[in-house]
Backbone of each chain as ProteinMPNN parsed JSONL, in Angstrom:
{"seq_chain_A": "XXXXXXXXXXXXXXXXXXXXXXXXXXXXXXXXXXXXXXXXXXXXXXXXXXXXXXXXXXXXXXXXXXXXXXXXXXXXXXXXXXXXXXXXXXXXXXXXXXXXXXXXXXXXXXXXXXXXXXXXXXXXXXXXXXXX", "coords_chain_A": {"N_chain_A": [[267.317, 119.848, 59.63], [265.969, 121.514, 57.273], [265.987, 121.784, 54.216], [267.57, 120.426, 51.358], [270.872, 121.144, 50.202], [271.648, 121.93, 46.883], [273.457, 120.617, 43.449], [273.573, 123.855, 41.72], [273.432, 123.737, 38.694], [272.006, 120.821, 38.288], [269.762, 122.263, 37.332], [267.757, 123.501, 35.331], [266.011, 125.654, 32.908], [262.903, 126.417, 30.773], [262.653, 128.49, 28.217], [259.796, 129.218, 27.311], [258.42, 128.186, 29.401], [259.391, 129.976, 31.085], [258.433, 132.351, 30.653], [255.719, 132.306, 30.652], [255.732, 132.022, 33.225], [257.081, 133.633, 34.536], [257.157, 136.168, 33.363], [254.616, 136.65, 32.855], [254.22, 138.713, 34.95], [254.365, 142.513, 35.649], [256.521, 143.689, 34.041], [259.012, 145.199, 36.73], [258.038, 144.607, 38.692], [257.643, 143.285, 42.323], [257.184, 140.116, 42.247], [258.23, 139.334, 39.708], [261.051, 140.535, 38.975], [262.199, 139.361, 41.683], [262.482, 136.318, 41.261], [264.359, 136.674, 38.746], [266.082, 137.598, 40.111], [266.931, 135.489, 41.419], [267.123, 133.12, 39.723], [269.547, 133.702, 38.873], [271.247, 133.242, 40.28], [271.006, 130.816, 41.064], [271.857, 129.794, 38.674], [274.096, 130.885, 39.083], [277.869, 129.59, 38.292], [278.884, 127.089, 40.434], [276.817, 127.26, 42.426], [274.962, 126.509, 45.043], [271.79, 125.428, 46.1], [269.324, 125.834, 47.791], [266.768, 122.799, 48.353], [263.573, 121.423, 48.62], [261.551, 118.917, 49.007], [258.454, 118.498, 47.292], [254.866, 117.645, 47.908], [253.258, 114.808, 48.185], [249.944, 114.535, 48.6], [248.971, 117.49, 48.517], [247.316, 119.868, 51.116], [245.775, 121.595, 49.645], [244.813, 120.385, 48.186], [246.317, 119.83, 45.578], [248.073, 117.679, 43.832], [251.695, 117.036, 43.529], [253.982, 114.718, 43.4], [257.079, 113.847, 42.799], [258.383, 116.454, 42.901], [259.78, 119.417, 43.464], [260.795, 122.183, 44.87], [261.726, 125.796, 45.33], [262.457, 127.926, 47.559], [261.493, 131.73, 47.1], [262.621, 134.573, 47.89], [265.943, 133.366, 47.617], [267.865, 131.409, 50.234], [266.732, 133.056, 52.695], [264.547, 132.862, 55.175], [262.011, 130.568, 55.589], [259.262, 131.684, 56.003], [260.369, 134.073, 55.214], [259.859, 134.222, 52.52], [257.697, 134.446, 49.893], [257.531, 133.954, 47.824], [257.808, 131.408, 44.807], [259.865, 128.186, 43.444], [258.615, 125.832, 40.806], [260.247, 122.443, 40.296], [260.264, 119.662, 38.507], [261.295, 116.89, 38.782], [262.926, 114.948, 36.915], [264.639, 111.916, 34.841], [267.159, 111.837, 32.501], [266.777, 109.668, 29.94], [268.669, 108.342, 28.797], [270.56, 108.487, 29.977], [269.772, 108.5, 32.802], [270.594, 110.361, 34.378], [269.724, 113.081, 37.103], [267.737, 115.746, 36.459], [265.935, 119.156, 37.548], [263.532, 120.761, 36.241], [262.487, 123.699, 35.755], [258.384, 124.26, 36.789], [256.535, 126.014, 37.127], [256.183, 129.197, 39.056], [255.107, 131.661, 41.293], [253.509, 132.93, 43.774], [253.493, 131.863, 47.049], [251.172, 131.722, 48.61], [248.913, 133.226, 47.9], [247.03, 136.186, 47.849], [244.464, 136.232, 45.756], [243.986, 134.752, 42.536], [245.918, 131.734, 41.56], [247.976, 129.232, 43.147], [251.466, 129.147, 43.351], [251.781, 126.462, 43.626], [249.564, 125.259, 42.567], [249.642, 126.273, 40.09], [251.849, 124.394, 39.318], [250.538, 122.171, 39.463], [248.616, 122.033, 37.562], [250.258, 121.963, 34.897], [251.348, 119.446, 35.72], [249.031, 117.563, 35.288], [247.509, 118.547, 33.677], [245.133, 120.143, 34.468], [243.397, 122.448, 36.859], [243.431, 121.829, 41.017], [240.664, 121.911, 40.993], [239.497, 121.57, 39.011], [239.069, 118.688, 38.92]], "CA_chain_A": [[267.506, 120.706, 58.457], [264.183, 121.522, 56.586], [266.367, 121.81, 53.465], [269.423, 119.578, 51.175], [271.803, 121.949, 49.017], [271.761, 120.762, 45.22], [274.275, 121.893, 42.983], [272.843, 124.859, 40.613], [273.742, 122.819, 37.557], [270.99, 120.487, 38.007], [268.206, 123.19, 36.793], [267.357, 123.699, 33.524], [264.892, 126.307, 32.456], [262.698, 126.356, 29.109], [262.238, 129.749, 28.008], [258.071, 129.273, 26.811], [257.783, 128.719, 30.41], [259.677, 131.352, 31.919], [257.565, 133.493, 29.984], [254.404, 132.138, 31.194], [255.828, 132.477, 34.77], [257.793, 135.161, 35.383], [256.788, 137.48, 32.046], [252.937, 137.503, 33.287], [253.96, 139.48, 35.928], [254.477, 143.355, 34.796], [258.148, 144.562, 34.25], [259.373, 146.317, 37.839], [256.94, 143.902, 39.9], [258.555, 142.728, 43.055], [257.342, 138.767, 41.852], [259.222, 139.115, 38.437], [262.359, 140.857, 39.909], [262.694, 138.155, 42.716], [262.548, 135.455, 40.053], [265.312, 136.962, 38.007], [267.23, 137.534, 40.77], [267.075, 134.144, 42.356], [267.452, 132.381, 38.372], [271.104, 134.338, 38.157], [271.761, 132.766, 41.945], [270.871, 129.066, 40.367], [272.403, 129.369, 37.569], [276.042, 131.204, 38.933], [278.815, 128.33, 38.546], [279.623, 126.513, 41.467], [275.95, 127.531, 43.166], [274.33, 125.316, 45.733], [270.559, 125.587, 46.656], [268.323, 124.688, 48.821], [266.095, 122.378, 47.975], [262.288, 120.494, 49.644], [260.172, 118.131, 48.319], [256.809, 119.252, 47.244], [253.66, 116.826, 48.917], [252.509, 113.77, 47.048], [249.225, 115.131, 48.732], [248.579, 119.031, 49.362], [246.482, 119.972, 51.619], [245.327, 122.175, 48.908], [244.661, 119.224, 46.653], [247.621, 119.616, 44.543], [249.324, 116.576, 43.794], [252.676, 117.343, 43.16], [254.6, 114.046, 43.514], [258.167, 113.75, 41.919], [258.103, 117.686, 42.4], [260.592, 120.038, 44.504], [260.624, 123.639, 44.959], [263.202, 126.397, 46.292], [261.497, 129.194, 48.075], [262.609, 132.811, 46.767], [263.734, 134.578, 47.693], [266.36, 132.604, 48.016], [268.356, 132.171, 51.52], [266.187, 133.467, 53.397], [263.271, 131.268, 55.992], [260.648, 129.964, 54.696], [258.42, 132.721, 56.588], [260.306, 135.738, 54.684], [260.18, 134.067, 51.007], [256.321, 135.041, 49.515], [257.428, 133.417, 46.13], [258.627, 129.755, 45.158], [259.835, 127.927, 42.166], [258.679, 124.263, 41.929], [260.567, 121.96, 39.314], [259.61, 118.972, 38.072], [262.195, 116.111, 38.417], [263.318, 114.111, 35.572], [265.528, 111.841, 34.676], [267.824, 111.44, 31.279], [266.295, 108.487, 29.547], [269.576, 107.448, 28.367], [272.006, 108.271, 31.175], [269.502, 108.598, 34.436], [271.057, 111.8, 35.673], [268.036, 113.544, 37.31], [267.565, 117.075, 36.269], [265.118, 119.887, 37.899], [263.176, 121.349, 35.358], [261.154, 124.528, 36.356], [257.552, 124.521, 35.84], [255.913, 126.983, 38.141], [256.556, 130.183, 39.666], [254.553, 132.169, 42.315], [253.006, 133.347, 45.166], [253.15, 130.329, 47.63], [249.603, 132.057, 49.364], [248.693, 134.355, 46.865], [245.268, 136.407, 47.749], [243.753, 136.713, 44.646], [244.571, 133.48, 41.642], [246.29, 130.47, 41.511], [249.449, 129.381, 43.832], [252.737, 128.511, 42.399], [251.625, 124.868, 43.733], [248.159, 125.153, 41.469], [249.865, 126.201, 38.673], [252.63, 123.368, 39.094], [249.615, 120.491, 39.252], [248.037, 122.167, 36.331], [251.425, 121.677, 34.605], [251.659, 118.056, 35.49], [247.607, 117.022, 35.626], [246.344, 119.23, 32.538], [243.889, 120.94, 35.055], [243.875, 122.897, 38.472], [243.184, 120.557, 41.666], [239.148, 121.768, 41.29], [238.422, 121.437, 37.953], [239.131, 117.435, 38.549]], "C_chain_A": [[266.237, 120.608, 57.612], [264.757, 121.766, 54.952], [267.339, 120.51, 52.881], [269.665, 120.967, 50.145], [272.152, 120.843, 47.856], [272.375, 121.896, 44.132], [273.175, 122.694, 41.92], [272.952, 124.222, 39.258], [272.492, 122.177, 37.121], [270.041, 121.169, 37.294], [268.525, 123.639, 35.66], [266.066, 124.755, 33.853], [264.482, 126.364, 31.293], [261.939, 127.923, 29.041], [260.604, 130.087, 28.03], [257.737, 128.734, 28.368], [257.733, 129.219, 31.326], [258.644, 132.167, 31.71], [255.98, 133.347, 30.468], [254.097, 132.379, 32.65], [256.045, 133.457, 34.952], [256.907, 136.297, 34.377], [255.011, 137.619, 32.573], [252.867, 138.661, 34.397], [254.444, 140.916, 35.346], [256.217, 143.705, 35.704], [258.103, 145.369, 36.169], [258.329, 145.579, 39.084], [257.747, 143.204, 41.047], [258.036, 141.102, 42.712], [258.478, 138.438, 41.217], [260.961, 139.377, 38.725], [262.565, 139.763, 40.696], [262.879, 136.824, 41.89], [263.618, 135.566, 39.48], [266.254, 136.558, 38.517], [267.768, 135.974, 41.457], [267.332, 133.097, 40.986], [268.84, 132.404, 38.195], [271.725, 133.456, 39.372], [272.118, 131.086, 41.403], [271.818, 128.894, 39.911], [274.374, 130.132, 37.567], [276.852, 129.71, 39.574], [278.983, 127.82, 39.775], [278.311, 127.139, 42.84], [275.18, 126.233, 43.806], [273.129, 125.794, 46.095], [269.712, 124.938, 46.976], [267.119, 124.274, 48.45], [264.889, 121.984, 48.812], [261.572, 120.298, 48.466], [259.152, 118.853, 48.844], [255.93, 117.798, 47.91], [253.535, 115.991, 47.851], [251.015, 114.224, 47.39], [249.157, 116.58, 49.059], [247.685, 119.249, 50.207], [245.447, 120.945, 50.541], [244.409, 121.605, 47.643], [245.132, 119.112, 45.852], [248.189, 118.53, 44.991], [251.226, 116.704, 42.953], [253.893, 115.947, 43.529], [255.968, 113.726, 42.231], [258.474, 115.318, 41.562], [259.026, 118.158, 43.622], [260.351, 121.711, 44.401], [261.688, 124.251, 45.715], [262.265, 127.487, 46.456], [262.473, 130.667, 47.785], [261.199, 133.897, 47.429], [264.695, 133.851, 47.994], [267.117, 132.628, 49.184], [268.052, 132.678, 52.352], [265.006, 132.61, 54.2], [262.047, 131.396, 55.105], [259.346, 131.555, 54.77], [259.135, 134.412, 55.657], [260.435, 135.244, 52.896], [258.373, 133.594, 50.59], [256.24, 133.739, 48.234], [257.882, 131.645, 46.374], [258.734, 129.231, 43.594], [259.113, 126.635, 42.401], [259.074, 123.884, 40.321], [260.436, 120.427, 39.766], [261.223, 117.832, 37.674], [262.12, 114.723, 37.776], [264.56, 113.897, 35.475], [266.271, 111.637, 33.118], [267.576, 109.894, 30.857], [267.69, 107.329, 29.165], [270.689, 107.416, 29.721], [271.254, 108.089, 32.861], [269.932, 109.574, 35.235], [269.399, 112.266, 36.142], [268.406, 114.979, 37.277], [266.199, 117.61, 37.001], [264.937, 120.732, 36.942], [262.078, 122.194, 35.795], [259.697, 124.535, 35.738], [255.834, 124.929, 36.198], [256.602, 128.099, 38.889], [255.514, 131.005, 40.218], [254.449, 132.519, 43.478], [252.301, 132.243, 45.619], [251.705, 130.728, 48.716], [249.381, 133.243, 48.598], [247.362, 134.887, 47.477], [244.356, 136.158, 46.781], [244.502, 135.132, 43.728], [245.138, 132.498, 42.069], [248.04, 130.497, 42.845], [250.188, 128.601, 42.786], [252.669, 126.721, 42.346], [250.471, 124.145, 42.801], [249.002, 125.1, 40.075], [251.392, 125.369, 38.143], [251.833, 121.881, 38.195], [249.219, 121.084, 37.638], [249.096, 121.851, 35.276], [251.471, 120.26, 33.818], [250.524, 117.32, 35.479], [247.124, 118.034, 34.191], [245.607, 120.219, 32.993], [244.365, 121.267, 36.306], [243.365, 121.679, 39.452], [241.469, 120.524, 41.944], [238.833, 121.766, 40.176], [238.889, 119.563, 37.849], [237.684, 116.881, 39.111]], "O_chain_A": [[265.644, 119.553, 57.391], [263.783, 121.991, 54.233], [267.819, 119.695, 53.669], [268.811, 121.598, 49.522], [272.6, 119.698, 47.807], [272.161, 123.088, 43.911], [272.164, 122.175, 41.447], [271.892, 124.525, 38.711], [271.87, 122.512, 36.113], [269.416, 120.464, 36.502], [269.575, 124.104, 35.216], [265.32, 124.666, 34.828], [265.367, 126.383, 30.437], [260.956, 128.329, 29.661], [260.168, 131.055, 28.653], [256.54, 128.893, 28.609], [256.881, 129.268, 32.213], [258.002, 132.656, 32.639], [255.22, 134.307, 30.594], [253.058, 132.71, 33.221], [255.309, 134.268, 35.515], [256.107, 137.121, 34.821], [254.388, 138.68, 32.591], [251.885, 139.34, 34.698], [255.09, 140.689, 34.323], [256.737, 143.845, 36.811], [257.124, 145.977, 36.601], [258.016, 146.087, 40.161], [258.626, 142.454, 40.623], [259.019, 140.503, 43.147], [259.406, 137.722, 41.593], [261.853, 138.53, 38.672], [263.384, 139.023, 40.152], [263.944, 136.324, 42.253], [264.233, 134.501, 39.519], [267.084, 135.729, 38.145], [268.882, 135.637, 41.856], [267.864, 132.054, 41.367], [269.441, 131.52, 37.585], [272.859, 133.014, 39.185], [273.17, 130.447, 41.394], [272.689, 128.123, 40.316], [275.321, 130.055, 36.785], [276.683, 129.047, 40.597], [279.544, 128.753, 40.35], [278.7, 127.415, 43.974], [274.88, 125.205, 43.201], [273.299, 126.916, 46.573], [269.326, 123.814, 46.657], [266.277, 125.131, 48.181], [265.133, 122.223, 49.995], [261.175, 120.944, 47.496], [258.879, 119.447, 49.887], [256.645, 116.925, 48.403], [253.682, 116.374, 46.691], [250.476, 114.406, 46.299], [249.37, 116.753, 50.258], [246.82, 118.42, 49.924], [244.246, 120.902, 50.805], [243.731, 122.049, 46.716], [244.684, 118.312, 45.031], [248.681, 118.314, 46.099], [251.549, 116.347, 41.82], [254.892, 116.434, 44.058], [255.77, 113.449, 41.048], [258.752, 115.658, 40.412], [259.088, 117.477, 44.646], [259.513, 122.163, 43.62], [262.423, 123.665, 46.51], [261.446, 127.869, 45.621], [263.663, 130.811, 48.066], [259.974, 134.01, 47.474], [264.387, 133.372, 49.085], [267.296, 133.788, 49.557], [268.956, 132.983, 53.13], [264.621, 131.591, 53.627], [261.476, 132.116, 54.286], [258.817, 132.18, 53.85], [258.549, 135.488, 55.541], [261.088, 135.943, 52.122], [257.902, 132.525, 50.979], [255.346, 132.966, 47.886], [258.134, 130.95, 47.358], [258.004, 129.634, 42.689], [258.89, 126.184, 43.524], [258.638, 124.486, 39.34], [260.475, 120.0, 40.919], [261.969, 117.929, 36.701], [261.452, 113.73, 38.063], [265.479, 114.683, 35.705], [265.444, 111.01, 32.455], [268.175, 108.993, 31.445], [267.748, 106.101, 29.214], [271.367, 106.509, 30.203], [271.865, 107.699, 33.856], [269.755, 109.699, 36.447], [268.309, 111.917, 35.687], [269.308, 115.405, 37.998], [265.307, 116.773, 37.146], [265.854, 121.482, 36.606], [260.981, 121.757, 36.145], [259.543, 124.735, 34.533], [254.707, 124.55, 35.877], [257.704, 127.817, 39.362], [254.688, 131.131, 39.314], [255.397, 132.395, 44.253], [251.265, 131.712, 45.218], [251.343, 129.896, 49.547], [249.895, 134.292, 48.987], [246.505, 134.02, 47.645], [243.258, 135.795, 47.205], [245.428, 134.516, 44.255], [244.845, 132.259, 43.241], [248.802, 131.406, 43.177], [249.866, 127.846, 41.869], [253.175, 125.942, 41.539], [250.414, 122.976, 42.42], [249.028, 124.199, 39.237], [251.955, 125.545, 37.062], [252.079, 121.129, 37.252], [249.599, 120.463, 36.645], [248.48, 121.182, 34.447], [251.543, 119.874, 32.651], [250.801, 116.137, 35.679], [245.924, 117.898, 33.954], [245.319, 121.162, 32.255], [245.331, 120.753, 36.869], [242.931, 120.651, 38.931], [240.898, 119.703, 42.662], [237.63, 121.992, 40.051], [239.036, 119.122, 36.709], [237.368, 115.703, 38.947]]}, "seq_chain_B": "XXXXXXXXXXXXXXXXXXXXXXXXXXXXXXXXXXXXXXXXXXXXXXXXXXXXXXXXXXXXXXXXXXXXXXXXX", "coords_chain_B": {"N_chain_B": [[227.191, 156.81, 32.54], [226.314, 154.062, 31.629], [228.593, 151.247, 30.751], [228.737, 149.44, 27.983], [229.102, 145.895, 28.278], [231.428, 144.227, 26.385], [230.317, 141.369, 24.885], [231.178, 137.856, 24.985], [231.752, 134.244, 23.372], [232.858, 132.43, 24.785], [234.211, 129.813, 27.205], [234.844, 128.291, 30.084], [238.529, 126.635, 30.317], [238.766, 127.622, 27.857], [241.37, 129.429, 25.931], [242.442, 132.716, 25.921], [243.865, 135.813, 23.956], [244.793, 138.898, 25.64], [245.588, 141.93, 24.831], [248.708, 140.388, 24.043], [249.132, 139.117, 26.397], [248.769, 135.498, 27.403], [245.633, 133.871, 28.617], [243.639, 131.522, 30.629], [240.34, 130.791, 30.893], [239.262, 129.876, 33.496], [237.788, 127.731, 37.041], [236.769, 130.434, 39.722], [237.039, 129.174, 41.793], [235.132, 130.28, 44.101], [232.407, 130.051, 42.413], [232.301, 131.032, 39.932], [233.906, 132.257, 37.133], [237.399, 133.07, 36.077], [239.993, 135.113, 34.981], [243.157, 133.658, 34.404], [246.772, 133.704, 34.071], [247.762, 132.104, 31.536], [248.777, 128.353, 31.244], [250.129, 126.494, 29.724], [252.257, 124.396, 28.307], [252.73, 121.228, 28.936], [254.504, 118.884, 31.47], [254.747, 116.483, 30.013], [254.978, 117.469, 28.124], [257.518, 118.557, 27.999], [258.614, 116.207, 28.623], [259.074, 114.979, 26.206], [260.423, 116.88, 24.695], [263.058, 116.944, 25.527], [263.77, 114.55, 26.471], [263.268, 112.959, 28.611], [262.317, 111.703, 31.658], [260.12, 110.215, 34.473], [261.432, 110.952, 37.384], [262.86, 107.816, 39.808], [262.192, 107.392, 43.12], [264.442, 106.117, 43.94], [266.471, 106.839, 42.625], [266.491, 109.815, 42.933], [267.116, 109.809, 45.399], [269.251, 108.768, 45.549], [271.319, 110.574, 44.145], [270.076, 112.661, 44.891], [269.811, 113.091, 47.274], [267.637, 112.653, 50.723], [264.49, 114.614, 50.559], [263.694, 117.054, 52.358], [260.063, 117.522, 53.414], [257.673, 119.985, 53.706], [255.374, 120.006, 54.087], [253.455, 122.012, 52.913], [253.084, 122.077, 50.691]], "CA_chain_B": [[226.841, 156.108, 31.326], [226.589, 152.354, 32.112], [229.381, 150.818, 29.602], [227.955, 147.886, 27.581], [229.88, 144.668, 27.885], [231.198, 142.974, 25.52], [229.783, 139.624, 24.964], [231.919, 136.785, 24.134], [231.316, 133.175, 23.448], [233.895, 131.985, 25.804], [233.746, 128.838, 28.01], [235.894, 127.83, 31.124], [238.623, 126.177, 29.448], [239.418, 128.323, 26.682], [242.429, 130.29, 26.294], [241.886, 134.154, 24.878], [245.14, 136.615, 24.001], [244.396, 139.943, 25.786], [246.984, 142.657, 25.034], [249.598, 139.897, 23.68], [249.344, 138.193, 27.351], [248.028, 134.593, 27.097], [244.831, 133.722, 29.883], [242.693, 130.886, 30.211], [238.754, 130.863, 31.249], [239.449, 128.982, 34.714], [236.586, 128.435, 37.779], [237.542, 131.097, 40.328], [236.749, 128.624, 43.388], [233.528, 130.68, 44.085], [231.472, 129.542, 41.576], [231.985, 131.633, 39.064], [235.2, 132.269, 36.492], [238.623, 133.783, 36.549], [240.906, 134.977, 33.5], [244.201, 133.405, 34.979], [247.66, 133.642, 33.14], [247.988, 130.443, 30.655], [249.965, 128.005, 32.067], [250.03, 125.597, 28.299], [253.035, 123.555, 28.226], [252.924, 120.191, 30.102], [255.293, 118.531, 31.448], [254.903, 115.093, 29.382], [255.829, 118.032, 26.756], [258.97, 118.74, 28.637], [259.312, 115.198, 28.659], [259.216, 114.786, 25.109], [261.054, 117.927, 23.921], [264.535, 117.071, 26.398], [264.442, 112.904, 26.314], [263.712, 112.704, 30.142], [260.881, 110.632, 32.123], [259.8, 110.967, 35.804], [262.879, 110.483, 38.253], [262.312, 107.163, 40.17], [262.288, 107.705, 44.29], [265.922, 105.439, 44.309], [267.279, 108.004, 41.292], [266.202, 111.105, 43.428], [267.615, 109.686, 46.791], [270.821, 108.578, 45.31], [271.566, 111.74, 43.523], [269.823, 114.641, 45.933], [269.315, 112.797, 49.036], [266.634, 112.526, 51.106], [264.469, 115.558, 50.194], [262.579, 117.07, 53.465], [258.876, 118.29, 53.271], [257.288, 120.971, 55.179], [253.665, 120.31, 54.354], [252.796, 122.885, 52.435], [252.6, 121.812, 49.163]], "C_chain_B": [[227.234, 154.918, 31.443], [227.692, 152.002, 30.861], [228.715, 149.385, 29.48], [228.969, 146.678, 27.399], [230.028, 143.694, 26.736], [230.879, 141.622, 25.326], [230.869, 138.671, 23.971], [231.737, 135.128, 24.19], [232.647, 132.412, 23.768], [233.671, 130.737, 26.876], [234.729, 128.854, 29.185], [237.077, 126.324, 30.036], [239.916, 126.707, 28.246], [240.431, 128.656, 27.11], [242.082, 131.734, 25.478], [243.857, 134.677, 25.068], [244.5, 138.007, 24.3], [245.618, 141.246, 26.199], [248.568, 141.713, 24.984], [249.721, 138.724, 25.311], [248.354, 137.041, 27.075], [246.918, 134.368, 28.23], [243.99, 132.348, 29.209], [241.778, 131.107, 31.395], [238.988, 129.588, 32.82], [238.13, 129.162, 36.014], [237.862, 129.14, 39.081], [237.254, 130.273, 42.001], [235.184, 128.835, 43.794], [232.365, 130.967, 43.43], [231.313, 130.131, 40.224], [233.478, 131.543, 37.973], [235.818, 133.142, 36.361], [239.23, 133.988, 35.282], [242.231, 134.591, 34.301], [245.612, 132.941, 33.931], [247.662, 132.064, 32.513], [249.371, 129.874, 31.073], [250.07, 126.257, 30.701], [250.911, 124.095, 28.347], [253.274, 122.443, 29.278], [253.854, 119.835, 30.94], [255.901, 117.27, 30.748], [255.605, 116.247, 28.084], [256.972, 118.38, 26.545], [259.893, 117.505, 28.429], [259.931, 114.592, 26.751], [260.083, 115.553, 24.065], [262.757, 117.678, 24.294], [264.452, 115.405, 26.281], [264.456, 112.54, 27.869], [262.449, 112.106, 30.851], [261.175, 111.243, 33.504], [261.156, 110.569, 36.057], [262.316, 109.175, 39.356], [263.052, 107.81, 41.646], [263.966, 107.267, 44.635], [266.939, 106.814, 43.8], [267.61, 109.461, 42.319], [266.866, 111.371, 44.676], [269.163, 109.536, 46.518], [271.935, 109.726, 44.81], [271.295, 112.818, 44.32], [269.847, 113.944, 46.996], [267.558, 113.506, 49.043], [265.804, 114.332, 50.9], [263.44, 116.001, 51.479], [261.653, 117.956, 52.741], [258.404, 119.159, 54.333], [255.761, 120.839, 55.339], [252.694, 121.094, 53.829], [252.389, 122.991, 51.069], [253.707, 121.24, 48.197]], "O_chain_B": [[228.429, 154.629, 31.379], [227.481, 152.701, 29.87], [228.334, 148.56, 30.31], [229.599, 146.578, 26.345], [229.295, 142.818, 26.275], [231.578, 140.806, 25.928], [231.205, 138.742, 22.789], [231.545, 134.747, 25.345], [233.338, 131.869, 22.906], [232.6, 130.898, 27.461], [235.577, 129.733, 29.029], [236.622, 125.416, 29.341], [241.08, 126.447, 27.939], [240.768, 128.463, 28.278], [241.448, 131.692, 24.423], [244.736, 134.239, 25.811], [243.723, 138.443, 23.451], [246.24, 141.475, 27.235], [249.509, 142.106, 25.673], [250.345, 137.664, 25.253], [247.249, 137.314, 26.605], [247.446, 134.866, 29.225], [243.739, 132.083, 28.033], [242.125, 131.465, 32.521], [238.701, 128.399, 32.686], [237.531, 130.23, 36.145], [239.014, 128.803, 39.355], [237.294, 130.837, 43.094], [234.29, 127.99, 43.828], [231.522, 131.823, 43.699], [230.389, 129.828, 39.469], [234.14, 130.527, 38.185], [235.261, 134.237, 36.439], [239.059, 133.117, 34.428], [242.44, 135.506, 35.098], [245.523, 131.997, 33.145], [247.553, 131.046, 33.195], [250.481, 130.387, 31.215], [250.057, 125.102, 31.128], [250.401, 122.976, 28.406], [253.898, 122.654, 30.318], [254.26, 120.901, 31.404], [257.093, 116.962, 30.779], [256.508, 115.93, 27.31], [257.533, 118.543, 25.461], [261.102, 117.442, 28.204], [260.942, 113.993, 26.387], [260.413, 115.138, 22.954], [263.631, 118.109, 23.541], [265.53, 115.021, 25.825], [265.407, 111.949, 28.38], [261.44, 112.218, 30.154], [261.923, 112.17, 33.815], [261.906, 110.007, 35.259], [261.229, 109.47, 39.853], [264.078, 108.49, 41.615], [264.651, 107.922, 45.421], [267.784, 107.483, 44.394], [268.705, 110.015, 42.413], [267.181, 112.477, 45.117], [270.072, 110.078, 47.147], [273.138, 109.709, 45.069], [272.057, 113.772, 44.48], [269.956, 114.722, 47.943], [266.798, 114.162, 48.331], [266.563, 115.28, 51.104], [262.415, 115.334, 51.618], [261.934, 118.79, 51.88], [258.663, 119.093, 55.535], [255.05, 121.288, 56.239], [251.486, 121.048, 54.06], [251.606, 123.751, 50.501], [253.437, 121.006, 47.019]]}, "name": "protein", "num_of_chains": 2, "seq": "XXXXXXXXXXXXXXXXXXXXXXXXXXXXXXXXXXXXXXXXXXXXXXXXXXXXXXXXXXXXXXXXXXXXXXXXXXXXXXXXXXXXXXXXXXXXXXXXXXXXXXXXXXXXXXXXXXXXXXXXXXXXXXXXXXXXXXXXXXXXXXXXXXXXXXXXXXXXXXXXXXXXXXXXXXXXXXXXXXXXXXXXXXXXXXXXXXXXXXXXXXXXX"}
């Protein structure tokens, strides 16, 4: 299984960086749309999704350790999902639950800019994996 | 009629607001620079705004299970 199912519950989103993810892309864009649609999927009650650890190394040079991602669209193989979320797991200082907190969205081979895995590290590193 | 560029004292770096979207001055790989959507908020700021720290490898296994990788990032 190249996946685990994790309930939808876990994920949290913070609006200031939806908006930096999804909202850069223009209204009616198949990125932004697939995003939406795959957020409402998460977040309907009693939703399970598939989860994979992100690389402690990338081959890309992103370090993304303590980092997961769900490929969207969602449900579909790896090979027909373009996009990807990747959240950033944390746990509750006081209780230890571990939450997935999104904090990247993209095009997992983008032509042109950053991948959803660049603009994860930049996230959790301050900087992309070449301006270190 | 050649159009004259505007000149701006901009670095790699910066962040500019162009048309209400945020960008920062990033290198584009090939030596030169990129305007690429602003990506601001950390995650230590995440950590600080919600009350939550990294997840330790035991925390992550005990709770999600083992999480498979594919390699790709």
């Amino acid at each position: 299984m190249d996946h685990v199912l994790v309930d939808g519950g876990r994920f949290a989103f913070d609006e200031d960086i939806w908006m930096e993810e999804v909202h850069r892309y223009r209204e009616n864009n198949a990125a932004r749309s697939s995003a939406i649609r795959a957020r409402a999927e998460i977040e309907r009650p009693g939703s399970q999704v598939p989860l994979r650890g992100c690389n402690e190394h990338g081959p890309d040079g992103t370090r993304l350790a303590g980092c997961a991602k769900v490929y969207v669209p969602i449900g579909t193989s790896a090979s027909q999902s373009p996009y990807g979320f990747v959240f950033a797991l944390r746990a509750d200082r006081r209780t230890g639950t571990v939450e997935l907190r999104l904090i990247a969205f993209g095009e997992r081979h983008p032509s042109a800019g950053r991948s959803t895995y660049e603009r994860a590290h930049k996230r959790l590193h301050g900087r992309y994996p070449d301006q270190e | 009629m050649a159009v004259a560029p505007k000149k701006l004292d901009i670095h790699a770096g910066d962040v500019v607001e162009i048309e209400s979207q945020r960008y920062e001055l990033v290198p584009d790989k090939r030596g030169g620079l990129a305007l690429e959507p602003a990506a601001t908020t950390t995650v230590s700021e995440l950590d600080r705004r919600h009350g939550t720290r990294p997840s330790t490898e035991e925390e992550i296994k005990a709770q999600l299970g083992c999480l498979p990788r594919d390699g790709e990032g």
